[in-house]
Structure formats: C-alpha cells, structure tokens
N, CA, C and O atoms as a Tinker XYZ file with bonds, in Angstrom:
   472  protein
     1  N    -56.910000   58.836000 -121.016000    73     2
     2  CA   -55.941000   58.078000 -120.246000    64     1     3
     3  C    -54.531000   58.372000 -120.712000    63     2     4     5
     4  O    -54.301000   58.471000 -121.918000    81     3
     5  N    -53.643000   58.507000 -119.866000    73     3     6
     6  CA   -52.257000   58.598000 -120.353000    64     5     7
     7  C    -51.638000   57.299000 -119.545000    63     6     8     9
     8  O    -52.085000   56.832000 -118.497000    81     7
     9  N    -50.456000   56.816000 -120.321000    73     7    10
    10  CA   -49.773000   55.565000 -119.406000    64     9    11
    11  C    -47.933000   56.231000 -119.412000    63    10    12    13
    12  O    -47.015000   56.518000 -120.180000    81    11
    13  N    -48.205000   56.195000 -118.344000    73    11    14
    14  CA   -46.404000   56.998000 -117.962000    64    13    15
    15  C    -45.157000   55.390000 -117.318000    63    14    16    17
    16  O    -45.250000   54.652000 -116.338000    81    15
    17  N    -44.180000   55.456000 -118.402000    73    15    18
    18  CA   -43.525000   54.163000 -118.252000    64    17    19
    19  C    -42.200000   55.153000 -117.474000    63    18    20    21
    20  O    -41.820000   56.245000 -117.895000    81    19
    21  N    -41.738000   54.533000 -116.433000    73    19    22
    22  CA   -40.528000   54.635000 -115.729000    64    21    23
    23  C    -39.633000   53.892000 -115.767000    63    22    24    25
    24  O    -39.785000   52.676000 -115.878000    81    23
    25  N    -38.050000   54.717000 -115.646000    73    23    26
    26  CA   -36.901000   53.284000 -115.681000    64    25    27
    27  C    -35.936000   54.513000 -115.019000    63    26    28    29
    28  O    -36.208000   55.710000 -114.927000    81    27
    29  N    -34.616000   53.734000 -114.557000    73    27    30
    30  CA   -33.563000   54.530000 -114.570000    64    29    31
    31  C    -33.354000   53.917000 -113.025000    63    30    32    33
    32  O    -32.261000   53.351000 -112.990000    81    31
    33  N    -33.901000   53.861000 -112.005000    73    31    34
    34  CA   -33.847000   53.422000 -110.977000    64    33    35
    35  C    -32.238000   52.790000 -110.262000    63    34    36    37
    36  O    -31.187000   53.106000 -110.819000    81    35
    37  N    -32.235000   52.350000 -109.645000    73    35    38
    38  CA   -31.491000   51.018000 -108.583000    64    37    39
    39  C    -30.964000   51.811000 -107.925000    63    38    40    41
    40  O    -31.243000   52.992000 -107.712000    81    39
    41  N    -29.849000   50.927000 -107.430000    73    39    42
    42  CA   -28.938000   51.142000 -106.560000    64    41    43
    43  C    -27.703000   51.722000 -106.718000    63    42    44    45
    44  O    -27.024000   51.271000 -107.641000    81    43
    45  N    -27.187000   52.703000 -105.980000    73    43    46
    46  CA   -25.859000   53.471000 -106.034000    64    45    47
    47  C    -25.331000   53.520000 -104.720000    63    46    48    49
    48  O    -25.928000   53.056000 -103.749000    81    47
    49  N    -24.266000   54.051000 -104.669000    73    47    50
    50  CA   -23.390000   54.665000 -103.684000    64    49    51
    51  C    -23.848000   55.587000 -102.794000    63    50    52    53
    52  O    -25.074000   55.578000 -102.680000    81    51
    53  N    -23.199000   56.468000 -102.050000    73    51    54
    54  CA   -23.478000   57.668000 -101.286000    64    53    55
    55  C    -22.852000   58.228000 -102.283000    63    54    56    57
    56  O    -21.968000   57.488000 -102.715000    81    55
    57  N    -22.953000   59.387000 -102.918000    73    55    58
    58  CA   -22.104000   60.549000 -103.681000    64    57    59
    59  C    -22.416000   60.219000 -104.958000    63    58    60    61
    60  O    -22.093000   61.098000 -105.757000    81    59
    61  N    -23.044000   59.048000 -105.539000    73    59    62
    62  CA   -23.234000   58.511000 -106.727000    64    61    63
    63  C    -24.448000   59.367000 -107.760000    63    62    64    65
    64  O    -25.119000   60.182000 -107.127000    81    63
    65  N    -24.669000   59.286000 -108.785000    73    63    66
    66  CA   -25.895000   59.702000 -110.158000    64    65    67
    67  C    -26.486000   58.428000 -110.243000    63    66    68    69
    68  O    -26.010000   57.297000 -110.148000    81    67
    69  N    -27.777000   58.905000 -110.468000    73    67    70
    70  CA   -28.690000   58.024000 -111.326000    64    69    71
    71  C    -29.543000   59.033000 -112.399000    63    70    72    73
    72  O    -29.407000   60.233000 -112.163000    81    71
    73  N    -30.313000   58.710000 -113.427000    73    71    74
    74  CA   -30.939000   59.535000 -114.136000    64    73    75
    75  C    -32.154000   58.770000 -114.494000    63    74    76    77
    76  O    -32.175000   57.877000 -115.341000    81    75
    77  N    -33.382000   59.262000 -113.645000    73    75    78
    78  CA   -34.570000   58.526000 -114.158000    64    77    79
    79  C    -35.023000   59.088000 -115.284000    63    78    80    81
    80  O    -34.988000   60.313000 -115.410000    81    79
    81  N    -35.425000   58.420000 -116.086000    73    79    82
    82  CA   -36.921000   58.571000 -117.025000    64    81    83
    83  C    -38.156000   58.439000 -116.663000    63    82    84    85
    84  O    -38.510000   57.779000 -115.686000    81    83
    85  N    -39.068000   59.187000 -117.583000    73    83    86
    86  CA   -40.236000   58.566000 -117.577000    64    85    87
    87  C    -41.208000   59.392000 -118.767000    63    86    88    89
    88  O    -41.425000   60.593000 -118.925000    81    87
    89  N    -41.805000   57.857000 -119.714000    73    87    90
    90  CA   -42.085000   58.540000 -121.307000    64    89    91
    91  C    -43.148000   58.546000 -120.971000    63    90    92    93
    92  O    -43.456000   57.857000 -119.998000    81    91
    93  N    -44.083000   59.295000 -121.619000    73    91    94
    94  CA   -45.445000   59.752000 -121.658000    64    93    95
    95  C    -46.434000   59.051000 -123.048000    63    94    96    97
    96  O    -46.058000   59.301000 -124.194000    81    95
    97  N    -47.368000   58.404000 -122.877000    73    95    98
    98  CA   -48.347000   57.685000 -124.502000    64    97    99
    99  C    -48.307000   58.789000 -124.799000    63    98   100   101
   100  O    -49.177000   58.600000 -125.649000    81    99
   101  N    -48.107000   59.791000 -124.896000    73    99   102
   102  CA   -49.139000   61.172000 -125.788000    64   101   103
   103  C    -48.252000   62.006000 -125.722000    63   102   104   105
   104  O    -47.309000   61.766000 -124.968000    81   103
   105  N    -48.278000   63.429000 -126.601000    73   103   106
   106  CA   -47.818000   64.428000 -126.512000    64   105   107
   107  C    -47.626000   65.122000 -125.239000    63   106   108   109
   108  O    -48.546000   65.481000 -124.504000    81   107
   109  N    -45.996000   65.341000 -124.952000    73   107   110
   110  CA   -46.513000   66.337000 -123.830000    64   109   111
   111  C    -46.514000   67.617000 -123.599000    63   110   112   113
   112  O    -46.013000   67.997000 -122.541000    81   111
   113  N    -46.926000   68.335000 -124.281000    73   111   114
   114  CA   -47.335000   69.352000 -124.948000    64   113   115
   115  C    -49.150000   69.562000 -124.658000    63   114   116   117
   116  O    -49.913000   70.524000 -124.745000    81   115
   117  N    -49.303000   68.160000 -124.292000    73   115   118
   118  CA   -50.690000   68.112000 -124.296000    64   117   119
   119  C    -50.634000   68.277000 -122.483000    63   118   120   121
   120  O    -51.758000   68.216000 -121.985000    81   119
   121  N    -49.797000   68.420000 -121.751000    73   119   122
   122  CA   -49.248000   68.520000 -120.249000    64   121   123
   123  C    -49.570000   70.336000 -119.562000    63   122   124   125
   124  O    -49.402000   71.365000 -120.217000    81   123
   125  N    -49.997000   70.265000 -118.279000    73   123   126
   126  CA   -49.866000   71.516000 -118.070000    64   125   127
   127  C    -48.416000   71.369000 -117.402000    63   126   128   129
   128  O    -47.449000   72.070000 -117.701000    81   127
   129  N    -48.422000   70.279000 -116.388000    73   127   130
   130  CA   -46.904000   70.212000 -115.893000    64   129   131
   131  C    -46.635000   68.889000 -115.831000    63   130   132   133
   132  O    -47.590000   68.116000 -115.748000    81   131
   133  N    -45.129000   68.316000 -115.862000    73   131   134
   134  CA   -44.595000   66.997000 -115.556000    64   133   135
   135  C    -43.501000   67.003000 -113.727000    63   134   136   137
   136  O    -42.772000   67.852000 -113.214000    81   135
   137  N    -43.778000   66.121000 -113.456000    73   135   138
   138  CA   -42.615000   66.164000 -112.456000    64   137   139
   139  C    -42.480000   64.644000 -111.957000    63   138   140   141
   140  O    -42.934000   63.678000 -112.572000    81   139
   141  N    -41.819000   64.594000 -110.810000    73   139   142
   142  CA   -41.541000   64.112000 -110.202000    64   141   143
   143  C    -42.112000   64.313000 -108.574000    63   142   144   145
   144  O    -42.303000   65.433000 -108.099000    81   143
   145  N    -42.334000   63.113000 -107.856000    73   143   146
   146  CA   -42.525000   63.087000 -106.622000    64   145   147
   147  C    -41.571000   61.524000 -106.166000    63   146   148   149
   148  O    -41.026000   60.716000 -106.917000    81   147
   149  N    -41.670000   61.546000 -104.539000    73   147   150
   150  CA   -40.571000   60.663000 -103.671000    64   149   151
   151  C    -41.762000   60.354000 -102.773000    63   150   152   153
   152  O    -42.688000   61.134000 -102.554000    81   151
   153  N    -41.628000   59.110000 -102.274000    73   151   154
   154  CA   -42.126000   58.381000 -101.133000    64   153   155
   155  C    -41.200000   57.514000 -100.069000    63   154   156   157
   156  O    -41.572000   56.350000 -100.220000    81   155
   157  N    -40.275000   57.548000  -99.171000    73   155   158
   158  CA   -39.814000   57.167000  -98.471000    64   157   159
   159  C    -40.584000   56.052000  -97.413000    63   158   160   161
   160  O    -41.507000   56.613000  -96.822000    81   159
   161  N    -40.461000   54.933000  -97.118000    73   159   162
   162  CA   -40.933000   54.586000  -96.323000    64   161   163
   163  C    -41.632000   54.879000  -94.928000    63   162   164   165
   164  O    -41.036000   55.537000  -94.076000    81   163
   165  N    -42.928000   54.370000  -94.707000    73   163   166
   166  CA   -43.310000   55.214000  -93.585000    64   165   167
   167  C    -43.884000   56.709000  -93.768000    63   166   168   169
   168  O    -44.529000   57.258000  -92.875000    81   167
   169  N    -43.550000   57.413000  -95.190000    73   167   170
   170  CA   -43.305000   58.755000  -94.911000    64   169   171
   171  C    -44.814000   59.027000  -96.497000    63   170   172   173
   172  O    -44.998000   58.285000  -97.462000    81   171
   173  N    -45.315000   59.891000  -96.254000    73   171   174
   174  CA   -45.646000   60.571000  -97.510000    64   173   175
   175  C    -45.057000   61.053000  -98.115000    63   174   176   177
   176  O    -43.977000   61.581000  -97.851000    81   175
   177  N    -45.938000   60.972000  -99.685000    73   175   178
   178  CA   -45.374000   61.345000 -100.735000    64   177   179
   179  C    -44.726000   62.750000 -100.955000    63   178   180   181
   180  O    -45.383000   63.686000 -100.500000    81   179
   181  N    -43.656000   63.027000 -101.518000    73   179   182
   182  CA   -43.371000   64.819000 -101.054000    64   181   183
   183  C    -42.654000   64.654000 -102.995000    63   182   184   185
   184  O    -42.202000   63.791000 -103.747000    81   183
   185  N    -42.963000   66.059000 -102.987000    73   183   186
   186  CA   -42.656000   67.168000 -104.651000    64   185   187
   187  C    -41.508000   67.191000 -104.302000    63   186   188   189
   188  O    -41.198000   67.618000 -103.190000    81   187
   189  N    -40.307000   66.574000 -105.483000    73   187   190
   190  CA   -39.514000   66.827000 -105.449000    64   189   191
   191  C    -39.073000   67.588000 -107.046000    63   190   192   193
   192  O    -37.873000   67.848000 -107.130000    81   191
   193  N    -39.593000   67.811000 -107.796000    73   191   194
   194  CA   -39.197000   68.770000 -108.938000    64   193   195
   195  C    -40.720000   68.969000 -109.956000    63   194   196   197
   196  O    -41.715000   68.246000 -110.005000    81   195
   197  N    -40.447000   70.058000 -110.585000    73   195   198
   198  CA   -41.390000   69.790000 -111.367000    64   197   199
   199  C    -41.337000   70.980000 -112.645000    63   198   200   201
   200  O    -40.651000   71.992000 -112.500000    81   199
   201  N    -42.112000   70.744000 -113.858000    73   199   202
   202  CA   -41.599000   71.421000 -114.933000    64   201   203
   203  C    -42.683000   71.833000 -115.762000    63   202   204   205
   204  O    -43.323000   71.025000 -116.436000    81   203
   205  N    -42.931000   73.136000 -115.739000    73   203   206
   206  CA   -44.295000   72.974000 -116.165000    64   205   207
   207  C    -44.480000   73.281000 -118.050000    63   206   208   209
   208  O    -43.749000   72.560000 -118.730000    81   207
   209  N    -45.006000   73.857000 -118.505000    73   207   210
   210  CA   -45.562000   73.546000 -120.183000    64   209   211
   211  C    -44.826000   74.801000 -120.579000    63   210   212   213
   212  O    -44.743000   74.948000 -121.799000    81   211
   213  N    -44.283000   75.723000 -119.853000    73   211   214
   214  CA   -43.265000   76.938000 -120.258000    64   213   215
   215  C    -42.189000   76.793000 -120.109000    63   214   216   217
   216  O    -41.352000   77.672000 -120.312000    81   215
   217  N    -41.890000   75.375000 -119.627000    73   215   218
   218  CA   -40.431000   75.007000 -119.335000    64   217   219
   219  C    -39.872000   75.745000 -117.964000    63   218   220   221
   220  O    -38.653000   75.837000 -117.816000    81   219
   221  N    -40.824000   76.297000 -116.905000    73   219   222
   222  CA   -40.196000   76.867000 -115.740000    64   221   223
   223  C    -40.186000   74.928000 -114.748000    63   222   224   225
   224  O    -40.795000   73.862000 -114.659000    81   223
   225  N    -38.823000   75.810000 -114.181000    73   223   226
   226  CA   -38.941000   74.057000 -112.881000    64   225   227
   227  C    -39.070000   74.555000 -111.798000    63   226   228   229
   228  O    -39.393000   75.743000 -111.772000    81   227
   229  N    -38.927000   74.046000 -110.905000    73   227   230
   230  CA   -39.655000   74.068000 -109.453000    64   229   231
   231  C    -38.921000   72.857000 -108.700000    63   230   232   233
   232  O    -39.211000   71.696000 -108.990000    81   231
   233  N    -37.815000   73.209000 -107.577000    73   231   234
   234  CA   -37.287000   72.099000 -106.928000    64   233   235
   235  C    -37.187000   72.141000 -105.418000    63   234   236   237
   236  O    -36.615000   73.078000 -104.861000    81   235
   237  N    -37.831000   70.967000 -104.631000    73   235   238
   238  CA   -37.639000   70.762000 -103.641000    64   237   239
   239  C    -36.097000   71.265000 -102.816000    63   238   240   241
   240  O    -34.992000   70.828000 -103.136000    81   239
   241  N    -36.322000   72.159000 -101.831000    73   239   242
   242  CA   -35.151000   72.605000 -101.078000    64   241   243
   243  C    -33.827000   71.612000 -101.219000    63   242   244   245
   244  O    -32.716000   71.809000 -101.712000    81   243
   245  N    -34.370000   70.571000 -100.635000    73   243   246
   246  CA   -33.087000   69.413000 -100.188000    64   245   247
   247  C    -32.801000   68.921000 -101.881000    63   246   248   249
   248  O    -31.795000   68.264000 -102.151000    81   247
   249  N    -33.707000   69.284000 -102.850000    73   247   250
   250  CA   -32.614000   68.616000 -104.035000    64   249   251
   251  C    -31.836000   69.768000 -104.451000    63   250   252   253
   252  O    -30.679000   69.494000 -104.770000    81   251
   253  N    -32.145000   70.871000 -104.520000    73   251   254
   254  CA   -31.804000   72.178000 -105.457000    64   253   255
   255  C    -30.100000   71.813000 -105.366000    63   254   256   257
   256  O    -29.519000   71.436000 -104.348000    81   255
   257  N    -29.611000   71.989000 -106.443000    73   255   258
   258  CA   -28.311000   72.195000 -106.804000    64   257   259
   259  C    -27.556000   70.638000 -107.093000    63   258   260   261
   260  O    -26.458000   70.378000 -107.587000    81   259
   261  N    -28.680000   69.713000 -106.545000    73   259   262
   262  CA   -28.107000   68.599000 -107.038000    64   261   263
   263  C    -29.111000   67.578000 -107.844000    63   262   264   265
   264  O    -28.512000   66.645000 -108.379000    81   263
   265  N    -30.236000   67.591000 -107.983000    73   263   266
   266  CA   -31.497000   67.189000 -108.927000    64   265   267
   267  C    -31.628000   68.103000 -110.518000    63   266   268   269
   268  O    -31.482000   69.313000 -110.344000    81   267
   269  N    -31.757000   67.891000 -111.280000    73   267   270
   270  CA   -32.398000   68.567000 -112.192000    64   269   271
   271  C    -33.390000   67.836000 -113.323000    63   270   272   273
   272  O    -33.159000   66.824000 -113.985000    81   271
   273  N    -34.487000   68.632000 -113.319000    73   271   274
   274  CA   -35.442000   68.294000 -114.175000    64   273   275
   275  C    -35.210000   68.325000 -115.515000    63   274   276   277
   276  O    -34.219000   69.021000 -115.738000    81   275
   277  N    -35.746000   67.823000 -116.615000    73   275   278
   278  CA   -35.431000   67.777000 -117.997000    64   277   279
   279  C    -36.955000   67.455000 -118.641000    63   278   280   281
   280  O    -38.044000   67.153000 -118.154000    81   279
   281  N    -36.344000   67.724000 -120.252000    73   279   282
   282  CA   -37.650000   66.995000 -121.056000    64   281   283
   283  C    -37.269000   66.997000 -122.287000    63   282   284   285
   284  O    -36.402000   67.774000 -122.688000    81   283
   285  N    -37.655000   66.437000 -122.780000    73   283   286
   286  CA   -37.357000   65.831000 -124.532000    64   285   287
   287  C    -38.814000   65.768000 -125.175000    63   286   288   289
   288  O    -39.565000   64.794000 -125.233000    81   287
   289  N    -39.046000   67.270000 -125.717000    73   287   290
   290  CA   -40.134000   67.227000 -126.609000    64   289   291
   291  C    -40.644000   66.185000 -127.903000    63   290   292   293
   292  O    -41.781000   66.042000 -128.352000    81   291
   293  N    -39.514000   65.601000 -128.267000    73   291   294
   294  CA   -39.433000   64.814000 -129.339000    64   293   295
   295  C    -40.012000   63.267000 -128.633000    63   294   296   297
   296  O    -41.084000   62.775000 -128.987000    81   295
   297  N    -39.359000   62.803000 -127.882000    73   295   298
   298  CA   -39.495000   61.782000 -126.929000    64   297   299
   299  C    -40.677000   61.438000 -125.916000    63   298   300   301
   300  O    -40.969000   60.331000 -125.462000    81   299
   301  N    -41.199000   62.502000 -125.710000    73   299   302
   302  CA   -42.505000   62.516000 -124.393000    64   301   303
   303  C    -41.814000   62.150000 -123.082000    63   302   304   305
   304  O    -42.204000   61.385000 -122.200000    81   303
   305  N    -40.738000   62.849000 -123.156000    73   303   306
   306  CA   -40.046000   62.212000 -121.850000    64   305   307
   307  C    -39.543000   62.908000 -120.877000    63   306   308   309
   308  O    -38.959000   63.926000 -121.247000    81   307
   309  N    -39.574000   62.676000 -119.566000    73   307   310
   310  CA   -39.409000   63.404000 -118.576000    64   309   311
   311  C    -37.817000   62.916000 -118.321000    63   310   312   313
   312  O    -37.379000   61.856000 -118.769000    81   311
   313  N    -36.972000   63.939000 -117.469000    73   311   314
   314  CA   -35.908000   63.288000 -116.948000    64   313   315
   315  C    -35.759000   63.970000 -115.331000    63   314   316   317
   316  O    -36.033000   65.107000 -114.947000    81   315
   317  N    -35.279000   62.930000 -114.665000    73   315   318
   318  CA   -34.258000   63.670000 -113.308000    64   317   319
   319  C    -33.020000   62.831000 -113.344000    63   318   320   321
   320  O    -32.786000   61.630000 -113.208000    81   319
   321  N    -32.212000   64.060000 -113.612000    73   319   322
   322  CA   -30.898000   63.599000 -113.351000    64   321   323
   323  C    -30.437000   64.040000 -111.366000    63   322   324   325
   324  O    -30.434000   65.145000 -110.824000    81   323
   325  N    -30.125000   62.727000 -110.800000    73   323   326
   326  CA   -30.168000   62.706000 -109.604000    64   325   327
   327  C    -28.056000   62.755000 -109.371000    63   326   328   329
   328  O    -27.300000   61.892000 -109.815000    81   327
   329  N    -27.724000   63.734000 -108.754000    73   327   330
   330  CA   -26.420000   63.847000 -108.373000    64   329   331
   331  C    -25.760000   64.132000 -106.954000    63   330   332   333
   332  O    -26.070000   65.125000 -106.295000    81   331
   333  N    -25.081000   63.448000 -106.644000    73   331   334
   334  CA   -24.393000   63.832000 -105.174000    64   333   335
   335  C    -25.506000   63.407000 -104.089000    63   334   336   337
   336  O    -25.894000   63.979000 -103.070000    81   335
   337  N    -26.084000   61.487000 -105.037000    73   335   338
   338  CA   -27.110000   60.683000 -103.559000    64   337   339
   339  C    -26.875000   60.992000 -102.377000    63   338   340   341
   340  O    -25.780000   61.280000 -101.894000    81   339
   341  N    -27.806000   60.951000 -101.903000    73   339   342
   342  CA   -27.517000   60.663000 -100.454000    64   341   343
   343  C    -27.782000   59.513000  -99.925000    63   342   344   345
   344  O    -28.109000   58.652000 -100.741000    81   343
   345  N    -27.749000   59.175000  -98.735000    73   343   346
   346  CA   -28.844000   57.901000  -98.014000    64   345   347
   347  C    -30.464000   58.155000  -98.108000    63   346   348   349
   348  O    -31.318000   57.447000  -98.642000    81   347
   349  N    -30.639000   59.767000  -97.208000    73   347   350
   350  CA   -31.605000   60.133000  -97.021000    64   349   351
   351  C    -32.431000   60.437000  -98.698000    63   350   352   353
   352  O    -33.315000   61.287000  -98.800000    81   351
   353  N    -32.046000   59.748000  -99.677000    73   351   354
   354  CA   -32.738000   60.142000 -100.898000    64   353   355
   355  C    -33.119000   58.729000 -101.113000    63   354   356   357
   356  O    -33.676000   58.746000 -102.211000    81   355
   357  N    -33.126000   57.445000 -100.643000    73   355   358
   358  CA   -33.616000   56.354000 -100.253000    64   357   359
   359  C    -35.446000   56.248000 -100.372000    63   358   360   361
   360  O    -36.207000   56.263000  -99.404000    81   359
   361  N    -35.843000   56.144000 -101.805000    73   359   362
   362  CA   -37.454000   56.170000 -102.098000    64   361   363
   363  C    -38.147000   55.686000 -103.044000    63   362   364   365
   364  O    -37.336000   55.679000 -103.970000    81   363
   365  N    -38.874000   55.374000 -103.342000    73   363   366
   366  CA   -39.346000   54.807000 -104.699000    64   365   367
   367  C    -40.292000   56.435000 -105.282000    63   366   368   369
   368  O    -41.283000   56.934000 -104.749000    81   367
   369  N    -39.659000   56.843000 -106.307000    73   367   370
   370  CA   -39.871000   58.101000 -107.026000    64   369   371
   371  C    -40.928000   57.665000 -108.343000    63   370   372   373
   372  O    -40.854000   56.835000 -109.249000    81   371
   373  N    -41.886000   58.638000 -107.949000    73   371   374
   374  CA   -42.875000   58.392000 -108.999000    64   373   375
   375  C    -43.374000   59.420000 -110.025000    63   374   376   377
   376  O    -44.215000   60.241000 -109.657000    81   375
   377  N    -42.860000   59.433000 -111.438000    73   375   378
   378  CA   -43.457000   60.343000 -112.256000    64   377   379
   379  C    -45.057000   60.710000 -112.308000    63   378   380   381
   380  O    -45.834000   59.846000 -111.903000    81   379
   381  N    -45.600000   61.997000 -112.806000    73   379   382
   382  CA   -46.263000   62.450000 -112.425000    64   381   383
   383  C    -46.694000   63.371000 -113.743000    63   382   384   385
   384  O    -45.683000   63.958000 -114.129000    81   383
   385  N    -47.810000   63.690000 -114.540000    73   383   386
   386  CA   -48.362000   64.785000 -115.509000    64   385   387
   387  C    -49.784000   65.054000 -115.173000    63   386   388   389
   388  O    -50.652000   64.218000 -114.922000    81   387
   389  N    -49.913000   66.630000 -115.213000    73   387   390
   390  CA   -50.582000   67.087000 -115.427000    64   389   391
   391  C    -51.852000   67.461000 -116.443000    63   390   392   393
   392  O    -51.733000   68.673000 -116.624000    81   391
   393  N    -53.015000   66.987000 -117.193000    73   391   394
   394  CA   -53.437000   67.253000 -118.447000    64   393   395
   395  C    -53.656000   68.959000 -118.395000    63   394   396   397
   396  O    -53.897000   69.619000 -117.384000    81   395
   397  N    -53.548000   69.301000 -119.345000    73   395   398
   398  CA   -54.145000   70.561000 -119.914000    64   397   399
   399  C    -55.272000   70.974000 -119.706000    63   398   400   401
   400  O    -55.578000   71.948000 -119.018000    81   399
   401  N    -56.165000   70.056000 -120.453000    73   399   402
   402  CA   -57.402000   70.709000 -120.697000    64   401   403
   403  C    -58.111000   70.055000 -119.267000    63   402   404   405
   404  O    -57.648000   69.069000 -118.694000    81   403
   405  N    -59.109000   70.675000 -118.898000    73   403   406
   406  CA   -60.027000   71.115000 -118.077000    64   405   407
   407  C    -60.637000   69.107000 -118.178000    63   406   408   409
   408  O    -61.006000   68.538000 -119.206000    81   407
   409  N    -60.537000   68.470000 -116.715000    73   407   410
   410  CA   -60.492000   69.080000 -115.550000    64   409   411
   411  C    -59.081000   68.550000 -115.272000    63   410   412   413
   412  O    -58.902000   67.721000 -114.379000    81   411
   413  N    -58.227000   68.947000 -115.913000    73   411   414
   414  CA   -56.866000   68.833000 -115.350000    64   413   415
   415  C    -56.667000   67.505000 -114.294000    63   414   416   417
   416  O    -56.221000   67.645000 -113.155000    81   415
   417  N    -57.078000   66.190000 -114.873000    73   415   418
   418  CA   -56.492000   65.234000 -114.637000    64   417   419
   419  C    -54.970000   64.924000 -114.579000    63   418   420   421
   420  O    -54.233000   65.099000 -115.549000    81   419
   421  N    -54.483000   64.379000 -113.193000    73   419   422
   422  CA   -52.991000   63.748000 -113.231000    64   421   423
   423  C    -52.920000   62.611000 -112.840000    63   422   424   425
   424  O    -53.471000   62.075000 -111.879000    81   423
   425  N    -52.068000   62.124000 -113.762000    73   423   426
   426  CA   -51.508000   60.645000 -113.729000    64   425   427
   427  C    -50.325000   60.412000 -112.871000    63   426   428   429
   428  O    -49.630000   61.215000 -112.248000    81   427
   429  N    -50.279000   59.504000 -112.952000    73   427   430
   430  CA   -48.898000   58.733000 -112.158000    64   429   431
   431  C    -48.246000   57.558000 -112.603000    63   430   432   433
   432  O    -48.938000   56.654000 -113.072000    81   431
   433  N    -46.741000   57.409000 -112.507000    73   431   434
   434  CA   -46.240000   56.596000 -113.486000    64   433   435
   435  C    -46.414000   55.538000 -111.832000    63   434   436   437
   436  O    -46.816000   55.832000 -110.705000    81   435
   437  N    -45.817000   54.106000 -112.527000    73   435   438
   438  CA   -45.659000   52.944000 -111.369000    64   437   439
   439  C    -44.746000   52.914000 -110.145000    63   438   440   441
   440  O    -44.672000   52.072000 -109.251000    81   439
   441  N    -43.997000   54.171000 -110.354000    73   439   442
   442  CA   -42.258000   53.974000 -109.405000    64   441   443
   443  C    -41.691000   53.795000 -109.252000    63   442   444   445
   444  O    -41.875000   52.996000 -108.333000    81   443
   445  N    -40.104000   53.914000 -109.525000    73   443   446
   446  CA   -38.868000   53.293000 -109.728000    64   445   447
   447  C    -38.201000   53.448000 -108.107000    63   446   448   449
   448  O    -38.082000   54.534000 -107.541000    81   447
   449  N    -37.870000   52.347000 -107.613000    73   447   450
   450  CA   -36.946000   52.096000 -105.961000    64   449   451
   451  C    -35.660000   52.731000 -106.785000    63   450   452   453
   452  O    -35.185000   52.438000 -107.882000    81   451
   453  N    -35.277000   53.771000 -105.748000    73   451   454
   454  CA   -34.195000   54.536000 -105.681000    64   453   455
   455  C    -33.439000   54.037000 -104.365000    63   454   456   457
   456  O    -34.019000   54.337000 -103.322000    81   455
   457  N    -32.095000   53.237000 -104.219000    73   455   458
   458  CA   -31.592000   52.826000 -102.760000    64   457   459
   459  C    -30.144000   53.435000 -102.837000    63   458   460   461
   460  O    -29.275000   53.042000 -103.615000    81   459
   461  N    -30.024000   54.330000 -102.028000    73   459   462
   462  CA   -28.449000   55.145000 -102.105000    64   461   463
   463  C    -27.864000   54.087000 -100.830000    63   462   464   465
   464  O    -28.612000   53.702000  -99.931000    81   463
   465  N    -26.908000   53.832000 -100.890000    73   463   466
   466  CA   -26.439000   53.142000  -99.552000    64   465   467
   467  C    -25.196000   54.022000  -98.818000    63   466   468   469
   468  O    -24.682000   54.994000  -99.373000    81   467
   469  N    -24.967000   53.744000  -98.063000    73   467   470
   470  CA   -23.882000   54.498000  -97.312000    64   469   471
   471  C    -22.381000   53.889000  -96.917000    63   470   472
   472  O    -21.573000   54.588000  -96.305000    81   471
C-alpha cells in the first residue's frame, strides 16, 4: 500500500501560480513513474504531466510551457508548479504513482480543487 497526501490547492486569479504537492509513505525510488492527472467536471480524468524514475517528464499539450513537474528525492514528493492559470484549468487534480515492481500497481492521492476564476 502506498498513501499519497496532497496540498497546495485553492483558489487564484486568471494569470495566477499555484504549486501542488503531493508526498509519498515510501521511497520514491521505489516508483516507476509519479504524475499528475485533472478531472474537470462532467469531464474525465485526463494526464496532465508525468515523471518517470529517470527523471524524463511528459506534459499534456495545453500545459507545456506553463506546468512543470518536479520531485524531491529526499522528501517523497511530487511537485506541479502551475503558472499563467487559466479558467479552463478549473479541476480537482489528483496525484498519481506508479510501483516498480511487478504488477505495477498505481495509487492515487485524494485531490486537491484547483478554481482559477476569471
């Protein structure tokens, strides 16, 4: 079992930052990949970054150049630093790891409401 705690969340502006977290019980090292996913109302869940155990990331079109993924080996901690909100980024964002070993179980953190307003 892994338990993935989230924070960083609320409310901002249009044009505004937020920077989620989200720490991992265990090594993550013990991870094949960490990321992030978004759920919008109404809408399924969609990949919005992700980082895998070589440190390569992987970002959804509509974030690239303004999302970036992070990690703190020391910490077990994931980051997205979220820049230049939009409205349309309006979701409750849910961390996400990969295990390593076979059968590559993934977890999911609880979800932090992300509300950009306009």
């Amino acid at each position: 079992q892994v338990q993935l705690a989230e924070s960083g969340g609320g409310l901002v502006q249009d044009g505004g930052s937020l920077r989620l977290s989200c720490a991992a019980s265990r090594s993550i090292f013990s991870f094949n990949a960490m990321g992030w996913y978004l759920q919008a109302p109404g809408k399924q869940r969609e990949l919005v970054a992700t980082i895998t155990s070589g440190g390569s990331t992987n970002y959804d079109d509509f974030v690239k150049g303004r999302f970036t993924i992070s990690r703190d080996n020391v910490k077990n901690t994931v980051y997205l630093q979220m820049n230049s909100l939009k409205p349309e980024n309006t979701a409750v964002y849910y961390c996400y790891v990969v295990v390593a070993t076979l059968p590559r179980y993934t977890y999911w953190g609880q979800g932090t409401q992300v509300t950009v307003s306009s």
